[in-house]
N, C-alpha and C positions, 0 to 999 in steps of 0.2 A: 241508489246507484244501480245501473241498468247493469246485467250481466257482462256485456261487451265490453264496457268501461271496465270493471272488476277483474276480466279474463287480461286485459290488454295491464292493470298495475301489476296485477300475478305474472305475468311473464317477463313485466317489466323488472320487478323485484325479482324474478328469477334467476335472470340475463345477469342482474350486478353482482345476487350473490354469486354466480358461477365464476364471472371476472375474479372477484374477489379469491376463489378456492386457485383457480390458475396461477394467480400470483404467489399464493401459500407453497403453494405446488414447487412453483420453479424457484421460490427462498430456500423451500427445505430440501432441494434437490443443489441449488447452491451452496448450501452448507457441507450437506454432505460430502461433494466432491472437494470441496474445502478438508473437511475432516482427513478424506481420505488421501490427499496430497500429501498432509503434513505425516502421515502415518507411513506414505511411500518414501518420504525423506527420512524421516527419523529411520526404519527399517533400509535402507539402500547406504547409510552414515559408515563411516569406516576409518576409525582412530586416526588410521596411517592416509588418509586421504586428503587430500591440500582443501585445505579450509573454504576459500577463495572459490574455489569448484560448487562447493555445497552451496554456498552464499547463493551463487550464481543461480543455480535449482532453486531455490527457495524464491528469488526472486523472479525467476519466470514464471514457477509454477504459480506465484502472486497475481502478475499479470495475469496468464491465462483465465488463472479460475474466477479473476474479477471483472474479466474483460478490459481493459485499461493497453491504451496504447504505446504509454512508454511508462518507463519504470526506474527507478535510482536505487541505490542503496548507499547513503552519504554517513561515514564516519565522521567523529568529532575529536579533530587535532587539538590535544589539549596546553599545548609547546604554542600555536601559533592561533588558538583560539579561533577558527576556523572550521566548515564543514567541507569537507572532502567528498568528489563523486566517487566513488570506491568500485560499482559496477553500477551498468547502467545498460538498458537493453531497449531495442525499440527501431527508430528511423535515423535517431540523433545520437543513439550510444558514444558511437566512437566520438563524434565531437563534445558529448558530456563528463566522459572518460575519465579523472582526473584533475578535473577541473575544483575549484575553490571559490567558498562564501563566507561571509562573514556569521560566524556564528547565534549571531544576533538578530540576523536580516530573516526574511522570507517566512513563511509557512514553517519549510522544516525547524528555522532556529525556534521559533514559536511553539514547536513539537517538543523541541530540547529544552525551553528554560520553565513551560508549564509540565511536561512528563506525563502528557496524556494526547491521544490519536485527538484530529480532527479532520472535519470534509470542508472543502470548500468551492460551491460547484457554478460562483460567477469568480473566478481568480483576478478580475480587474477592476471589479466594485470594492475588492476586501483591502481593506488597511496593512493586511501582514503581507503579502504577495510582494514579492521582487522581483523585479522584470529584469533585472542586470543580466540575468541568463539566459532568459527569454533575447534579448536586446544582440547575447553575445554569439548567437548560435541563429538567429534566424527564425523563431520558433514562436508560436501562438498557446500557448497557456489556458484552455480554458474553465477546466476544474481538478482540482487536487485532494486528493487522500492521502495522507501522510501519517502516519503512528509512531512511536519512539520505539528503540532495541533496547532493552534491556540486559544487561548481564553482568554479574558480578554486585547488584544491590544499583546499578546506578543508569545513565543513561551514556549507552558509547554510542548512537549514531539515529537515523533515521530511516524507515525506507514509505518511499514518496512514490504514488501511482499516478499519471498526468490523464486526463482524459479519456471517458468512457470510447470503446470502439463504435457503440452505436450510437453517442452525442446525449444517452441518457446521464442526468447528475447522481453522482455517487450516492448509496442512502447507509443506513445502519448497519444491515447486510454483511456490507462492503466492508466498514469500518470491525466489523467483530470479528471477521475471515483475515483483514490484514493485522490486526492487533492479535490473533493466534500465531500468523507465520510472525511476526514478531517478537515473538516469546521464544521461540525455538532458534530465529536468528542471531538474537542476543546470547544465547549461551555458547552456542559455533562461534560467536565471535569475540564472548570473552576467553575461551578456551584459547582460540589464537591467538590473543593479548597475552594469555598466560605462556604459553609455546614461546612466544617472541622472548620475552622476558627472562624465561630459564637459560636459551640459548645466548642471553647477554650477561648471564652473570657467570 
């Protein structure tokens, strides 16, 4: 092998591992700001503070730090077997607002009846995807991260990221940073399950 051949795979091999360290780079720089969201939320938490408010934080701060265009946070109506959009943040918020699924249907019931995150980054190829919301709002779907809430030992709801901002598909990353804000979501939100309950009896 002639020198210049030799010089030109050593720099070749140079070039990828450096690709390679940049991506390491901006994962462990994603995490972190990850880490430290959830540390800004749990520290800014405030007994007397409306629940619903926190949520909200939590699920922007989701968005932001995964980048993801819109975002839900869908509880599960256990009276009418149903997923409830509870908040929802993005272009289409207000027309997702409130709105209702069948518990069974989509990505998120998929979330609900297996109790583990999943990515899905062609939403029209997959089997579980429900377009019914898509269909009702106007909206184009085209990859989804979704994790279960946890709290109180069981699953009360979901929270669903729609669509990377730069058109990249969601990867592992993504899925360990929302299944974090989802462990801290579930306990805000069974404490407000518990809040409601005192106050009815």
């Amino acid at each position: 092998m002639g020198v210049s051949n030799y010089v030109k795979q050593e720099l070749a091999r140079l070039k990828d591992e450096n690709a390679d360290l940049k991506e390491e780079v901006y994962s462990l720089r994603q995490y972190i700001e990850a880490i430290q969201t959830i540390m800004e939320t749990i520290d800014a938490f405030n007994p007397g503070e409306d629940i619903i408010s926190l949520l909200d934080r939590i699920l922007y701060n989701g968005l932001t730090v995964i980048r993801a265009q819109e975002g839900s946070l869908l509880v599960l109506d256990e009276d009418t077997d149903e997923l409830v959009f509870v908040l929802s943040r993005g272009r289409y918020a207000m027309q997702l607002t409130g709105r209702r699924m069948p518990a069974d249907k989509g990505v998120a019931g998929w979330v609900v009846a297996n109790k583990q995150p999943t990515i899905v980054n062609n939403a029209r190829a997959d089997d579980r995807f429900y377009a019914g919301i898509d269909q009702s709002i106007d909206f184009q779907t085209r990859a989804i991260l979704a994790a279960p809430i946890y709290g109180g030992n069981r699953v009360l709801g979901v929270l669903e990221v729609i669509n990377k901002q730069d058109g990249m598909p969601f990867n592992d990353l993504d899925r360990t940073i929302l299944s974090l804000l989802c462990r801290f979501a579930g306990e805000f939100l069974h404490l407000m399950v518990q809040q409601e309950n005192e106050q009815d009896d």
